[in-house]
N, C-alpha and C positions, 0 to 999 in steps of 0.2 A: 570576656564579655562582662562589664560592670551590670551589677543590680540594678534595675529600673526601681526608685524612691518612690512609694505614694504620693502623691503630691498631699500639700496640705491644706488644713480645712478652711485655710483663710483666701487658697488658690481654689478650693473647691464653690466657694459661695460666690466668689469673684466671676468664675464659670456660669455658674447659675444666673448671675444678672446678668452678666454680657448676651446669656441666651433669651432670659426674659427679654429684655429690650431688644434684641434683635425681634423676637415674634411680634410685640407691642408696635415695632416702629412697622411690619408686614401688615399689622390689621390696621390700622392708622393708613397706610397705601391703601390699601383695600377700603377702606371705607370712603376717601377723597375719592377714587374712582368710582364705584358707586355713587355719590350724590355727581360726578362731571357728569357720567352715560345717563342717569336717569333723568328723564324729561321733566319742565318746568309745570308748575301747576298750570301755567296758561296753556299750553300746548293740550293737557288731558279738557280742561272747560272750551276748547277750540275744538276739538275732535269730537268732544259728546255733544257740543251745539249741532255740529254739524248731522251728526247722527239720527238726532232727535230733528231736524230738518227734514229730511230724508226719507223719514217713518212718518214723517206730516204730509210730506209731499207724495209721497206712495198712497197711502188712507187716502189724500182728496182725489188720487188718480183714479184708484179701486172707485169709490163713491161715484164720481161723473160717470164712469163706464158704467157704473150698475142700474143707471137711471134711461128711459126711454131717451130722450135728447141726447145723452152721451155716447148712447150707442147707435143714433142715427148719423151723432157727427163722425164717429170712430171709423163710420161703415163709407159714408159719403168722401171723407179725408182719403181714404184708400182706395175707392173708385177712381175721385178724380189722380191722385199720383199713379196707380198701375192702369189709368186705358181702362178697366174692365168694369162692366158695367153689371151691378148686382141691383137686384129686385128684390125689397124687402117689403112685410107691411106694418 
């Protein structure tokens, strides 16, 4: 069996960059991925418009039902669609 030679210090550093750049070239993948999968700023101001829509449109719903007229039409709207006839004053 011949002796295994240390390699030398000049295959040693050669070692070392080859692996640096291979991790460099991994976070460099990694980070191109990250900005393709994560969404466009328009997609985030498209989704909080809508949200904030949503939250306005719920508040004016709440508010009409909380007032006498909105809970006469609430009550009358669901009379006439189920038949059943409710007596309110």
């Amino acid at each position: 069996m011949p002796k295994s030679t240390p390699p030398s210090t000049k295959q040693q550093q050669a070692d070392k960059q080859s692996k640096q750049q291979t991790l460099l070239s991994y976070a460099q993948k990694g980070v191109q991925l990250v900005k393709q999968c994560a969404p466009p700023r328009i997609v985030i101001r498209i989704l909080i418009f809508l949200l904030i829509l949503l939250i306005l449109v719920a508040v004016a719903l709440l508010y009409i039902l909380g007032t006498n007229g909105g809970t006469a039409y609430l009550i009358d709207k669901i009379s006439a669609e189920t038949g059943i006839a409710i007596h309110y004053h």
